[in-house]
C-alpha positions in Angstrom: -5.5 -95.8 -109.8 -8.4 -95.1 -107.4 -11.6 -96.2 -108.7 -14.4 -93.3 -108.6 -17.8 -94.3 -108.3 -20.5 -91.8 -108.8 -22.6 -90.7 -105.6 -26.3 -92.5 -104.9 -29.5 -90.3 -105.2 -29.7 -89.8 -101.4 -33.5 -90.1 -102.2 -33.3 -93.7 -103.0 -30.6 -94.6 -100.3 -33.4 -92.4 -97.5 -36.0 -94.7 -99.3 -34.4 -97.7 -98.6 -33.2 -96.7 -94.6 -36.7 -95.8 -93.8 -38.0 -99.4 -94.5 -38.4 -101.6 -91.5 -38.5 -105.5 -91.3 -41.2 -108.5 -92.3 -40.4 -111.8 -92.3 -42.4 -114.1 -94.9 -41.9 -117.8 -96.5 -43.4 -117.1 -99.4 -42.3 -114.1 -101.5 -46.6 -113.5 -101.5 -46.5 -113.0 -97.5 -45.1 -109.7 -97.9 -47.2 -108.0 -100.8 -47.0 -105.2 -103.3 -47.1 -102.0 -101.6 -45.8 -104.2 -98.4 -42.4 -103.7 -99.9 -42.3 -99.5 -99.7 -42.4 -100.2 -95.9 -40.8 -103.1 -95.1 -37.4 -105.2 -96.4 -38.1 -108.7 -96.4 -36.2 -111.9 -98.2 -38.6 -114.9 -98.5 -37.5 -117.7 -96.4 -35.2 -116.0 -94.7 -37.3 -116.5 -91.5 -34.6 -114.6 -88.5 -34.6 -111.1 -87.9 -30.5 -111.3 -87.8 -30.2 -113.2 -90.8 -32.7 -110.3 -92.6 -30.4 -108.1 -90.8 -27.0 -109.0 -92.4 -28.9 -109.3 -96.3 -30.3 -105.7 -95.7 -26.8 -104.7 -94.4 -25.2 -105.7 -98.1 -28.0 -104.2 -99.9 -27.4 -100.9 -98.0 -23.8 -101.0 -98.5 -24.4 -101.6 -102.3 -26.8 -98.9 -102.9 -25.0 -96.2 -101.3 -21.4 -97.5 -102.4 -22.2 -98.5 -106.0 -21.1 -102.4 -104.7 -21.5 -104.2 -108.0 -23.0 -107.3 -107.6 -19.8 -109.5 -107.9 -18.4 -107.8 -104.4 -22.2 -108.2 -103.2 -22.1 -111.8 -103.7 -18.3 -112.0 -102.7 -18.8 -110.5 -99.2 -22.5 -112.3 -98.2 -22.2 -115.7 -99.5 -19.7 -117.1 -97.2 -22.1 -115.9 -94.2 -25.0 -117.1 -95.8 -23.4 -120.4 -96.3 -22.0 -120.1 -92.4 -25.5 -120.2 -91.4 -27.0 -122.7 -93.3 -29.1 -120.8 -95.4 -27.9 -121.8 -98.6 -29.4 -124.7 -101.2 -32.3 -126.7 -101.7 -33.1 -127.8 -98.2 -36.4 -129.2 -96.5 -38.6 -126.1 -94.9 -42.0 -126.5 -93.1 -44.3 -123.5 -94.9 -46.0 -121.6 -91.5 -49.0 -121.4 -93.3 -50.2 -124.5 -94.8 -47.9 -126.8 -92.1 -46.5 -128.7 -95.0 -42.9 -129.3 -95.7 -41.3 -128.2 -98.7 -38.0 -128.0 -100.7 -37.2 -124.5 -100.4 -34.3 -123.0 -102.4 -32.6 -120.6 -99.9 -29.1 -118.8 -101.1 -27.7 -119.3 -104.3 -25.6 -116.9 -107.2 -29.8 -116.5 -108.4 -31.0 -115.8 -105.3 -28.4 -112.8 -104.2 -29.2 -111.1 -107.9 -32.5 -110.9 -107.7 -32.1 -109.5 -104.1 -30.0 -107.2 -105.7 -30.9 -106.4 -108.7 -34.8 -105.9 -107.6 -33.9 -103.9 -104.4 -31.1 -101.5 -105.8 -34.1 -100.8 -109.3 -37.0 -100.0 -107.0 -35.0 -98.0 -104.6 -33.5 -95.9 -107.3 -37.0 -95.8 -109.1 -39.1 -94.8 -105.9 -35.8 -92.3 -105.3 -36.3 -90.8 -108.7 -40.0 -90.5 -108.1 -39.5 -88.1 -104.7 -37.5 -86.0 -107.0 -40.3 -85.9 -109.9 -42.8 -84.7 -107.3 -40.4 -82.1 -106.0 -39.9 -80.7 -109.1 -42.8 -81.5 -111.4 -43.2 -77.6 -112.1 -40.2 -77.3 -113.5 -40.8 -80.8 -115.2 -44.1 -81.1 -115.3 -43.8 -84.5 -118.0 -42.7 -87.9 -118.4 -41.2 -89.7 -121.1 -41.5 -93.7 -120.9 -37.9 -95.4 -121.8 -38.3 -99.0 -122.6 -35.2 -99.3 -124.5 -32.4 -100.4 -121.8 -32.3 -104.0 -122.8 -31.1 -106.4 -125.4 -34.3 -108.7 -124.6 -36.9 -105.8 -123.6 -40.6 -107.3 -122.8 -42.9 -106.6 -125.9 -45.6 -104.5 -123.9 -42.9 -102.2 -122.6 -41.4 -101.4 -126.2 -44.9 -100.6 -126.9 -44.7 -97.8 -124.4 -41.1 -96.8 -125.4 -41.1 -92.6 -126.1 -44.5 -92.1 -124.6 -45.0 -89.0 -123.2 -47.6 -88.3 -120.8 -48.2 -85.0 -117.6 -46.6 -86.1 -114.5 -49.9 -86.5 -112.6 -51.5 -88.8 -115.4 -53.3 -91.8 -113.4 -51.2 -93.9 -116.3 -48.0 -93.9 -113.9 -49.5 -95.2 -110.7 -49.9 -98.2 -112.3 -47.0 -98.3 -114.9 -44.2 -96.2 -113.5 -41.1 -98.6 -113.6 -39.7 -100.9 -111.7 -42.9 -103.4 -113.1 -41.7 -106.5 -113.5 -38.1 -108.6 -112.1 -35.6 -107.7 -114.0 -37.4 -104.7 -115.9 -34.9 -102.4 -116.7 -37.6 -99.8 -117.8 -37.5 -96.0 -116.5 -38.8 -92.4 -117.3 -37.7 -89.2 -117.8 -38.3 -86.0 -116.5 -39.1 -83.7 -119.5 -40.1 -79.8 -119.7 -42.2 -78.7 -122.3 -39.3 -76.8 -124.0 -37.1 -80.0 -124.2 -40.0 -81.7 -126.2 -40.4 -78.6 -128.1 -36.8 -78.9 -129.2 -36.9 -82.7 -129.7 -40.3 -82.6 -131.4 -41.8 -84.8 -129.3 -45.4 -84.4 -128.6 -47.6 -85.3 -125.1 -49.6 -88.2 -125.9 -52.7 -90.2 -125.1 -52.2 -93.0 -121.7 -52.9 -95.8 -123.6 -55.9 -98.7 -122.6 -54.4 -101.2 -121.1 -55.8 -104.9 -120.6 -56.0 -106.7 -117.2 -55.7 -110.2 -116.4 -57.7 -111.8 -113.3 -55.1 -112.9 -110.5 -55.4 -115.0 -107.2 -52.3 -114.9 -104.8 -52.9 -118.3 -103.6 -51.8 -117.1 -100.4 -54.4 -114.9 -99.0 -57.0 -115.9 -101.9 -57.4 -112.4 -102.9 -58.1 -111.6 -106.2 -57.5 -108.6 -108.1 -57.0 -107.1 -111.3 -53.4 -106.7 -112.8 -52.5 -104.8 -115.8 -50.9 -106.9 -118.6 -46.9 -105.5 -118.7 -47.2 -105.4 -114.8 -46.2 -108.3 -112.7 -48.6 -108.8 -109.5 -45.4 -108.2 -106.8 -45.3 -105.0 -108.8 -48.2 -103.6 -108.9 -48.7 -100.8 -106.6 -48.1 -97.0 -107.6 -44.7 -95.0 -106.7 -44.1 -92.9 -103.6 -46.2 -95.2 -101.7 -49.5 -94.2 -99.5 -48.6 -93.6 -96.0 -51.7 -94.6 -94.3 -52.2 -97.6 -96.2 -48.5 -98.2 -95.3 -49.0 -97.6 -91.8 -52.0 -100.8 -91.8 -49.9 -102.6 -93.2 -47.3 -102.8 -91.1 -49.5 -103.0 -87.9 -51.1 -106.0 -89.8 -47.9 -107.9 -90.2 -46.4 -106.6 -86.6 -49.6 -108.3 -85.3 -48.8 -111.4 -87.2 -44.8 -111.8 -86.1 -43.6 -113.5 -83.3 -43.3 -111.3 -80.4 -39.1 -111.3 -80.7 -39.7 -109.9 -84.0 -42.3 -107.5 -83.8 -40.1 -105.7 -80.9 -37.0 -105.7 -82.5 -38.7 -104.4 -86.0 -40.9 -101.9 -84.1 -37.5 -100.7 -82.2 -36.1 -100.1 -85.8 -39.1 -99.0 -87.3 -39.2 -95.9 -84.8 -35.1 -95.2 -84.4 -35.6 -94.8 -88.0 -36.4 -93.1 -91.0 -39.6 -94.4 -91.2 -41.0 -92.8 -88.0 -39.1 -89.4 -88.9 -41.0 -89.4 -92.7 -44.6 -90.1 -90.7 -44.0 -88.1 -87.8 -43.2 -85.5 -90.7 -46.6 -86.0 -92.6 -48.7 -88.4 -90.5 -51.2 -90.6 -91.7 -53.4 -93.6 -90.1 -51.3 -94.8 -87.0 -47.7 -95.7 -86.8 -46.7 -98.8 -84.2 -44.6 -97.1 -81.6 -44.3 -100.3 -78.8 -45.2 -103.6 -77.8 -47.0 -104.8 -74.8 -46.1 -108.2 -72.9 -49.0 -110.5 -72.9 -50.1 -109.7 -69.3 -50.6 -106.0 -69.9 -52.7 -106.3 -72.6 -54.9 -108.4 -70.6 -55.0 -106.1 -67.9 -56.1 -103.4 -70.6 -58.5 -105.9 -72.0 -56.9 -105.9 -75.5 -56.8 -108.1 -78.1 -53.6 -106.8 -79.8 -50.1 -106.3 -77.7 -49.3 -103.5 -80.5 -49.6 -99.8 -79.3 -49.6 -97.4 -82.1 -49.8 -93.6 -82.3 -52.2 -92.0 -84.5 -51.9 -88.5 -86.1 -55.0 -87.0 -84.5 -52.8 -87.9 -81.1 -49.7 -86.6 -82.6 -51.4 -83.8 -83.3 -53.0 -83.1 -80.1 -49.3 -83.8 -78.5 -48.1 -81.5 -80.9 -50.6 -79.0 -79.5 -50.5 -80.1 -75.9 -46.5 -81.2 -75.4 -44.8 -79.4 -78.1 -41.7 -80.1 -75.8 -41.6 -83.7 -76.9 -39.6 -84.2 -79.7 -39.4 -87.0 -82.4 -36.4 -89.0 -80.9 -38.4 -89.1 -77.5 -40.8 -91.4 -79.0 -38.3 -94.3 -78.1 -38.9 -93.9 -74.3 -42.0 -95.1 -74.5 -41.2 -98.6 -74.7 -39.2 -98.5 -72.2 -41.7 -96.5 -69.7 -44.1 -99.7 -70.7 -40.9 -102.4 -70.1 -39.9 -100.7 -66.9 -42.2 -97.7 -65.4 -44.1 -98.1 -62.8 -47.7 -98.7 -63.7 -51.2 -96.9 -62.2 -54.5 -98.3 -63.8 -56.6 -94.8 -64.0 -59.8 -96.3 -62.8 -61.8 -93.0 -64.6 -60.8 -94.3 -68.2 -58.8 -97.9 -68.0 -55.6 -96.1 -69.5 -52.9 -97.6 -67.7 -49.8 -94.9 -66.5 -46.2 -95.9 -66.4 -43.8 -93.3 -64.9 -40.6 -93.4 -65.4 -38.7 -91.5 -62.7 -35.3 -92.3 -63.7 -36.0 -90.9 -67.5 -38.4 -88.6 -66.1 -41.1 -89.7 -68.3 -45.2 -90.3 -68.1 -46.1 -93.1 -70.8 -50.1 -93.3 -71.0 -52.0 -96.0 -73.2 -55.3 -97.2 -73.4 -57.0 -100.1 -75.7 -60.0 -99.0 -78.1 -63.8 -100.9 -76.2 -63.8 -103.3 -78.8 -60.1 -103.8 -77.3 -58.5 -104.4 -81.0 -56.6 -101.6 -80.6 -53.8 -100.4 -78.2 -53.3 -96.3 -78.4 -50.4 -93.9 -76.8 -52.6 -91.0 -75.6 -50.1 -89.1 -73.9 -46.2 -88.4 -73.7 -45.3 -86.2 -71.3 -42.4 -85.1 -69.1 -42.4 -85.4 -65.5 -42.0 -81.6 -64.6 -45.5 -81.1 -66.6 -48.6 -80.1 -64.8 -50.6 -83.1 -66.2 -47.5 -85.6 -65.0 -48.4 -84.3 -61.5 -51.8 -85.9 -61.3 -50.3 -89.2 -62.2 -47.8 -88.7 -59.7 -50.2 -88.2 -56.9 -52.7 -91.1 -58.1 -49.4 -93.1 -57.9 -49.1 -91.5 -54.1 -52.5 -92.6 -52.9 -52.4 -96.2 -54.9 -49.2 -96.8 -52.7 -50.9 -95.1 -49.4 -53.7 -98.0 -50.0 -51.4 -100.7 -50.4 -49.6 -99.6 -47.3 -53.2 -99.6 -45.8 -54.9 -102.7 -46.9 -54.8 -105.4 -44.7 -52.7 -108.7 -44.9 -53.8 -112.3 -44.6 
Protein backbone atom coordinates (compact mmCIF):
# COMPACT_ATOMS: atom_id res chain seq x y z
CA UNK A 1 0.00 0.00 0.00
CA UNK A 2 1.28 3.39 -1.08
CA UNK A 3 1.95 5.61 1.67
CA UNK A 4 0.22 9.26 1.27
CA UNK A 5 1.74 12.09 2.76
CA UNK A 6 -0.11 15.24 3.01
CA UNK A 7 1.21 18.27 0.69
CA UNK A 8 3.68 21.13 2.45
CA UNK A 9 2.26 24.80 2.87
CA UNK A 10 4.02 25.99 -0.32
CA UNK A 11 4.53 29.14 1.86
CA UNK A 12 6.92 27.50 4.18
CA UNK A 13 8.70 25.36 1.45
CA UNK A 14 9.04 29.26 -0.71
CA UNK A 15 10.27 30.42 2.73
CA UNK A 16 12.81 28.11 2.97
CA UNK A 17 14.10 28.22 -1.10
CA UNK A 18 14.45 31.88 -0.82
CA UNK A 19 17.12 31.67 1.98
CA UNK A 20 20.68 31.92 0.78
CA UNK A 21 23.91 30.73 2.56
CA UNK A 22 26.24 31.96 5.80
CA UNK A 23 28.79 30.00 7.16
CA UNK A 24 29.45 30.47 11.05
CA UNK A 25 31.47 28.39 13.89
CA UNK A 26 29.49 29.26 16.45
CA UNK A 27 25.64 28.87 16.19
CA UNK A 28 25.92 32.99 17.58
CA UNK A 29 27.80 33.99 14.14
CA UNK A 30 24.71 33.75 12.32
CA UNK A 31 22.03 35.62 14.59
CA UNK A 32 18.29 35.92 15.17
CA UNK A 33 16.75 37.49 12.31
CA UNK A 34 20.04 36.24 10.33
CA UNK A 35 18.27 33.02 9.94
CA UNK A 36 14.95 34.45 7.78
CA UNK A 37 17.73 35.12 5.15
CA UNK A 38 20.26 32.79 5.31
CA UNK A 39 20.61 28.70 5.99
CA UNK A 40 23.53 28.12 8.01
CA UNK A 41 24.77 24.83 10.29
CA UNK A 42 27.43 25.94 12.83
CA UNK A 43 30.69 24.45 12.08
CA UNK A 44 29.91 23.26 9.10
CA UNK A 45 32.46 25.73 7.53
CA UNK A 46 32.19 24.64 3.21
CA UNK A 47 29.79 25.97 1.11
CA UNK A 48 29.22 22.21 -0.47
CA UNK A 49 29.04 20.55 2.73
CA UNK A 50 26.04 23.44 3.70
CA UNK A 51 24.93 22.52 0.35
CA UNK A 52 24.15 18.79 0.76
CA UNK A 53 22.54 19.57 4.76
CA UNK A 54 20.21 22.20 3.09
CA UNK A 55 19.56 19.69 0.18
CA UNK A 56 17.97 17.07 2.96
CA UNK A 57 16.29 19.72 4.76
CA UNK A 58 14.52 20.78 1.44
CA UNK A 59 13.77 17.35 0.53
CA UNK A 60 12.19 16.82 4.04
CA UNK A 61 10.06 19.82 4.15
CA UNK A 62 8.53 19.50 0.88
CA UNK A 63 8.25 15.47 0.99
CA UNK A 64 7.20 15.08 4.69
CA UNK A 65 10.85 13.03 5.08
CA UNK A 66 10.49 12.00 8.70
CA UNK A 67 13.51 12.39 10.44
CA UNK A 68 14.49 8.57 10.50
CA UNK A 69 14.90 8.72 6.47
CA UNK A 70 16.55 12.29 7.08
CA UNK A 71 19.17 10.85 9.18
CA UNK A 72 19.26 7.54 7.03
CA UNK A 73 20.14 9.26 3.73
CA UNK A 74 22.76 12.24 5.26
CA UNK A 75 24.72 10.47 7.77
CA UNK A 76 26.74 8.28 5.67
CA UNK A 77 27.89 11.52 3.67
CA UNK A 78 28.41 13.32 6.59
CA UNK A 79 30.48 10.63 7.94
CA UNK A 80 32.27 10.30 4.23
CA UNK A 81 33.48 13.68 4.82
CA UNK A 82 34.74 13.76 8.06
CA UNK A 83 32.25 15.87 9.60
CA UNK A 84 31.08 13.74 12.14
CA UNK A 85 32.21 13.54 16.15
CA UNK A 86 33.97 15.35 18.61
CA UNK A 87 37.00 16.49 16.67
CA UNK A 88 39.66 19.30 17.29
CA UNK A 89 38.48 22.76 15.33
CA UNK A 90 40.42 26.15 15.42
CA UNK A 91 37.34 28.84 16.24
CA UNK A 92 38.04 31.88 13.34
CA UNK A 93 37.35 34.23 15.75
CA UNK A 94 39.21 33.89 18.95
CA UNK A 95 42.16 31.65 17.01
CA UNK A 96 41.81 29.06 19.71
CA UNK A 97 41.38 25.43 19.19
CA UNK A 98 38.48 23.67 20.42
CA UNK A 99 36.57 20.27 20.65
CA UNK A 100 33.82 20.88 18.42
CA UNK A 101 30.94 18.34 18.17
CA UNK A 102 30.15 18.11 14.39
CA UNK A 103 27.46 15.34 13.12
CA UNK A 104 25.79 13.14 15.44
CA UNK A 105 21.82 11.45 15.75
CA UNK A 106 21.58 15.14 18.09
CA UNK A 107 22.92 17.14 15.74
CA UNK A 108 20.73 16.10 12.50
CA UNK A 109 17.43 16.56 14.88
CA UNK A 110 17.93 19.67 15.85
CA UNK A 111 18.81 20.63 12.19
CA UNK A 112 15.63 19.22 11.56
CA UNK A 113 13.49 19.58 13.89
CA UNK A 114 14.37 23.56 14.28
CA UNK A 115 14.39 24.17 10.36
CA UNK A 116 11.24 22.19 9.31
CA UNK A 117 9.13 24.36 12.90
CA UNK A 118 10.31 27.75 11.75
CA UNK A 119 9.73 27.17 8.15
CA UNK A 120 6.21 26.03 8.72
CA UNK A 121 5.77 28.81 11.45
CA UNK A 122 7.17 31.82 9.17
CA UNK A 123 4.89 29.73 6.27
CA UNK A 124 1.89 29.99 8.43
CA UNK A 125 2.57 33.58 9.23
CA UNK A 126 2.48 34.80 5.15
CA UNK A 127 -0.84 33.16 5.24
CA UNK A 128 -2.08 35.05 8.48
CA UNK A 129 -1.15 38.38 6.88
CA UNK A 130 -2.90 37.40 3.66
CA UNK A 131 -5.85 36.77 5.23
CA UNK A 132 -6.07 38.52 8.57
CA UNK A 133 -9.52 40.13 7.32
CA UNK A 134 -11.08 37.22 7.17
CA UNK A 135 -9.13 36.13 10.42
CA UNK A 136 -8.40 38.99 11.95
CA UNK A 137 -7.30 37.00 15.59
CA UNK A 138 -4.92 34.69 17.16
CA UNK A 139 -5.24 32.07 19.56
CA UNK A 140 -1.92 30.99 21.38
CA UNK A 141 -1.68 26.96 21.58
CA UNK A 142 0.85 25.87 24.18
CA UNK A 143 -0.54 22.50 24.60
CA UNK A 144 1.41 20.20 21.93
CA UNK A 145 3.67 18.62 24.42
CA UNK A 146 3.94 16.10 27.18
CA UNK A 147 6.80 18.38 28.79
CA UNK A 148 5.50 21.94 27.64
CA UNK A 149 7.75 25.03 29.13
CA UNK A 150 5.84 26.61 32.12
CA UNK A 151 5.73 30.27 30.51
CA UNK A 152 4.23 28.95 27.36
CA UNK A 153 1.22 27.03 29.26
CA UNK A 154 0.80 30.35 30.78
CA UNK A 155 -0.11 31.66 27.39
CA UNK A 156 -2.07 28.55 26.33
CA UNK A 157 -5.80 29.85 24.90
CA UNK A 158 -4.75 33.45 24.69
CA UNK A 159 -6.40 35.36 22.29
CA UNK A 160 -5.16 38.43 21.07
CA UNK A 161 -5.83 40.90 17.15
CA UNK A 162 -3.47 39.74 14.65
CA UNK A 163 -1.52 43.02 14.54
CA UNK A 164 -1.00 43.09 18.49
CA UNK A 165 2.90 44.08 19.06
CA UNK A 166 2.50 40.75 21.55
CA UNK A 167 3.34 38.41 18.47
CA UNK A 168 6.49 40.03 17.09
CA UNK A 169 8.06 39.03 19.95
CA UNK A 170 6.18 35.78 20.95
CA UNK A 171 4.81 34.21 17.84
CA UNK A 172 6.14 30.53 17.81
CA UNK A 173 8.83 28.88 17.00
CA UNK A 174 10.54 30.58 20.43
CA UNK A 175 12.67 28.32 21.81
CA UNK A 176 14.47 24.65 20.37
CA UNK A 177 12.24 22.22 20.46
CA UNK A 178 9.03 24.49 21.21
CA UNK A 179 6.38 22.88 19.79
CA UNK A 180 4.09 25.96 20.44
CA UNK A 181 1.73 27.57 17.55
CA UNK A 182 -1.39 29.85 16.94
CA UNK A 183 -4.40 29.77 15.38
CA UNK A 184 -6.12 31.76 13.03
CA UNK A 185 -9.55 32.59 14.59
CA UNK A 186 -12.63 34.89 13.31
CA UNK A 187 -14.62 36.58 15.54
CA UNK A 188 -17.64 34.23 14.88
CA UNK A 189 -15.56 31.10 15.83
CA UNK A 190 -14.85 32.70 19.27
CA UNK A 191 -18.34 33.73 19.48
CA UNK A 192 -19.31 30.04 19.13
CA UNK A 193 -16.55 28.66 21.37
CA UNK A 194 -16.97 31.48 23.91
CA UNK A 195 -13.73 32.55 23.91
CA UNK A 196 -13.10 36.11 24.48
CA UNK A 197 -10.02 38.51 23.02
CA UNK A 198 -7.78 39.15 25.80
CA UNK A 199 -5.23 41.48 27.31
CA UNK A 200 -1.14 40.78 25.77
CA UNK A 201 0.17 40.06 28.88
CA UNK A 202 3.63 41.97 30.65
CA UNK A 203 6.18 40.04 30.04
CA UNK A 204 9.71 40.10 31.98
CA UNK A 205 13.08 40.49 30.24
CA UNK A 206 16.31 39.10 31.17
CA UNK A 207 19.78 41.07 30.28
CA UNK A 208 21.78 38.92 27.63
CA UNK A 209 25.35 39.18 26.11
CA UNK A 210 26.12 36.98 23.03
CA UNK A 211 29.65 36.61 23.93
CA UNK A 212 30.33 36.72 20.39
CA UNK A 213 29.84 40.16 19.18
CA UNK A 214 29.44 41.52 22.93
CA UNK A 215 26.10 42.91 22.20
CA UNK A 216 23.69 43.09 24.70
CA UNK A 217 20.06 43.16 24.51
CA UNK A 218 16.92 42.54 26.16
CA UNK A 219 15.17 39.04 25.79
CA UNK A 220 11.78 38.25 26.89
CA UNK A 221 11.68 35.47 29.53
CA UNK A 222 9.75 32.27 27.46
CA UNK A 223 11.93 33.41 24.41
CA UNK A 224 15.28 31.96 23.71
CA UNK A 225 17.94 34.72 22.39
CA UNK A 226 18.48 32.54 18.76
CA UNK A 227 14.70 33.16 18.71
CA UNK A 228 14.04 36.34 19.25
CA UNK A 229 13.19 38.19 16.30
CA UNK A 230 9.49 38.82 14.97
CA UNK A 231 7.83 36.64 12.05
CA UNK A 232 7.77 37.54 8.37
CA UNK A 233 11.10 39.05 8.79
CA UNK A 234 12.07 42.88 7.75
CA UNK A 235 13.41 43.04 4.38
CA UNK A 236 15.74 45.89 4.75
CA UNK A 237 17.13 44.89 7.78
CA UNK A 238 17.57 41.49 5.99
CA UNK A 239 19.13 42.92 3.14
CA UNK A 240 22.17 44.55 5.81
CA UNK A 241 22.51 41.67 7.04
CA UNK A 242 23.40 39.67 4.44
CA UNK A 243 25.77 42.30 2.88
CA UNK A 244 27.39 42.30 6.36
CA UNK A 245 28.04 38.66 6.42
CA UNK A 246 28.91 38.59 2.37
CA UNK A 247 31.57 41.15 3.37
CA UNK A 248 32.77 38.91 6.01
CA UNK A 249 33.02 35.44 3.89
CA UNK A 250 35.79 34.32 2.04
CA UNK A 251 35.68 35.43 -1.46
CA UNK A 252 34.75 31.56 -2.78
CA UNK A 253 31.86 31.87 -0.59
CA UNK A 254 30.51 35.16 -0.90
CA UNK A 255 30.32 34.40 -5.00
CA UNK A 256 28.85 31.28 -4.86
CA UNK A 257 26.13 32.50 -2.08
CA UNK A 258 25.62 35.79 -3.94
CA UNK A 259 25.13 33.52 -7.36
CA UNK A 260 22.36 31.66 -5.32
CA UNK A 261 21.11 34.40 -3.48
CA UNK A 262 20.09 36.15 -6.90
CA UNK A 263 19.00 32.74 -9.14
CA UNK A 264 16.76 32.52 -6.30
CA UNK A 265 13.83 33.23 -4.47
CA UNK A 266 15.34 35.66 -2.44
CA UNK A 267 16.09 38.15 -5.20
CA UNK A 268 12.54 37.47 -6.82
CA UNK A 269 10.70 38.36 -3.11
CA UNK A 270 12.97 41.74 -2.96
CA UNK A 271 12.91 42.60 -6.44
CA UNK A 272 8.98 42.17 -5.75
CA UNK A 273 8.93 44.57 -2.69
CA UNK A 274 12.39 46.15 -2.42
CA UNK A 275 13.91 47.41 0.51
CA UNK A 276 17.63 48.77 1.51
CA UNK A 277 19.96 47.02 -1.12
CA UNK A 278 20.21 43.57 -2.21
CA UNK A 279 24.02 42.10 -3.15
CA UNK A 280 23.80 41.34 -6.81
CA UNK A 281 27.92 40.59 -7.66
CA UNK A 282 31.32 40.48 -6.48
CA UNK A 283 34.26 42.41 -7.59
CA UNK A 284 37.94 40.74 -7.81
CA UNK A 285 40.28 42.67 -5.61
CA UNK A 286 41.84 44.70 -8.37
CA UNK A 287 38.67 46.31 -9.51
CA UNK A 288 37.67 47.53 -6.47
CA UNK A 289 40.85 49.26 -6.15
CA UNK A 290 40.60 50.71 -9.44
CA UNK A 291 37.08 52.05 -8.16
CA UNK A 292 38.64 53.09 -4.90
CA UNK A 293 36.39 50.79 -2.75
CA UNK A 294 36.65 49.35 0.33
CA UNK A 295 34.10 46.53 -0.18
CA UNK A 296 34.40 44.03 -3.41
CA UNK A 297 30.37 43.68 -2.86
CA UNK A 298 28.11 45.49 -5.46
CA UNK A 299 24.56 45.68 -4.45
CA UNK A 300 21.49 47.14 -6.04
CA UNK A 301 19.37 49.45 -4.10
CA UNK A 302 15.54 50.04 -4.62
CA UNK A 303 15.77 53.72 -5.49
CA UNK A 304 18.10 52.17 -8.56
CA UNK A 305 15.69 49.51 -9.15
CA UNK A 306 13.24 51.82 -9.29
CA UNK A 307 14.83 54.23 -11.53
CA UNK A 308 15.63 51.00 -13.94
CA UNK A 309 12.23 50.20 -13.54
CA UNK A 310 11.44 53.66 -14.95
CA UNK A 311 14.39 53.96 -17.33
CA UNK A 312 14.84 50.06 -18.65
CA UNK A 313 11.56 48.56 -18.00
CA UNK A 314 12.93 46.02 -20.73
CA UNK A 315 15.16 44.36 -18.12
CA UNK A 316 13.64 41.74 -16.41
CA UNK A 317 14.31 39.98 -13.09
CA UNK A 318 16.24 36.88 -14.37
CA UNK A 319 18.63 39.44 -16.30
CA UNK A 320 20.06 40.50 -13.11
CA UNK A 321 22.44 37.43 -13.28
CA UNK A 322 24.43 38.97 -16.32
CA UNK A 323 25.75 41.32 -14.34
CA UNK A 324 28.37 39.29 -12.82
CA UNK A 325 29.35 38.07 -15.64
CA UNK A 326 29.57 41.56 -17.65
CA UNK A 327 32.02 42.38 -14.36
CA UNK A 328 33.98 38.68 -14.83
CA UNK A 329 34.19 39.08 -18.49
CA UNK A 330 33.15 42.60 -20.24
CA UNK A 331 35.22 44.73 -21.44
CA UNK A 332 35.82 47.62 -19.08
CA UNK A 333 35.83 51.76 -19.72
CA UNK A 334 36.55 53.90 -16.61
CA UNK A 335 34.08 57.00 -17.32
CA UNK A 336 36.46 59.62 -16.32
CA UNK A 337 33.12 62.21 -15.74
CA UNK A 338 31.93 60.05 -12.68
CA UNK A 339 34.55 57.02 -11.83
CA UNK A 340 31.76 54.43 -12.69
CA UNK A 341 33.53 51.87 -14.44
CA UNK A 342 31.49 50.27 -17.82
CA UNK A 343 31.73 46.65 -18.82
CA UNK A 344 30.08 45.70 -22.15
CA UNK A 345 29.40 42.61 -22.92
CA UNK A 346 29.08 42.18 -26.63
CA UNK A 347 28.56 38.61 -26.84
CA UNK A 348 25.44 38.88 -24.21
CA UNK A 349 24.75 42.12 -25.56
CA UNK A 350 24.88 43.77 -22.21
CA UNK A 351 26.07 47.31 -20.53
CA UNK A 352 26.97 46.50 -16.72
CA UNK A 353 27.76 50.10 -14.96
CA UNK A 354 28.94 50.37 -11.24
CA UNK A 355 30.32 52.93 -9.21
CA UNK A 356 31.70 52.93 -5.38
CA UNK A 357 29.93 55.52 -2.84
CA UNK A 358 33.24 58.75 -2.00
CA UNK A 359 33.62 57.31 1.27
CA UNK A 360 34.25 54.10 -1.13
CA UNK A 361 32.38 51.58 1.48
CA UNK A 362 30.00 50.96 -0.86
CA UNK A 363 29.92 49.29 -4.43
CA UNK A 364 26.46 50.26 -6.49
CA UNK A 365 24.94 48.80 -10.02
CA UNK A 366 23.65 52.08 -11.48
CA UNK A 367 22.68 50.90 -14.71
CA UNK A 368 21.56 47.64 -16.67
CA UNK A 369 21.02 48.13 -19.98
CA UNK A 370 20.92 46.34 -23.27
CA UNK A 371 23.19 47.05 -26.00
CA UNK A 372 20.59 48.22 -28.73
CA UNK A 373 19.62 51.13 -26.09
CA UNK A 374 20.42 54.73 -26.81
CA UNK A 375 22.30 55.18 -23.46
CA UNK A 376 24.54 51.73 -24.42
CA UNK A 377 25.65 53.77 -27.44
CA UNK A 378 27.60 56.38 -25.50
CA UNK A 379 29.46 53.69 -23.84
CA UNK A 380 30.08 52.08 -26.93
CA UNK A 381 31.65 55.08 -28.49
CA UNK A 382 33.75 56.07 -25.26
CA UNK A 383 34.93 52.41 -25.66
CA UNK A 384 35.75 53.59 -29.60
CA UNK A 385 37.91 56.47 -28.71
CA UNK A 386 39.60 54.72 -25.39
CA UNK A 387 40.80 52.07 -28.04
CA UNK A 388 41.65 54.94 -30.83
CA UNK A 389 44.06 56.39 -27.89
CA UNK A 390 45.63 53.28 -27.18
CA UNK A 391 46.26 52.68 -30.84
CA UNK A 392 47.67 56.28 -30.69
CA UNK A 393 49.89 56.53 -27.65
CA UNK A 394 53.23 55.99 -28.15
CA UNK A 395 55.38 52.87 -27.20
CA UNK A 396 58.62 52.61 -25.28
Amino acid sequence: MIELRPLPPKEAVEYFRQKGYAIGFDYRDVWQAQHQAAFTVAKAMQLDLLQDIRAEVDRALDEGTTIQEFQKRLTPNLQARGWWGRQQQRDPLTGAEVEAQLGSPRRLKVIYDTNLRTAHAEGQWARIQANKAAFPFLEYDGANSENPRLQHSAWDGLVLPVDDPFWLSHCPVKEFGCKCRVIPRSARQLERQGKQVGQAPAVATRSYVNARTGEVQQIPEGVHPAFHYPPGGRRASLARHLVEKLEAAPPPIARASIADLVGGQAFAEWYRKPAGSFPLAYLAQGLAERLGAKTQLVALSEDTLAKQLREHPEITLDEYGVVQAAIDQGEQILDARDGSLIFILEEAGYVTVIKATKSGKGVFLTSLRRLSSRQAQRDRELQRLRKKADKLRPTE
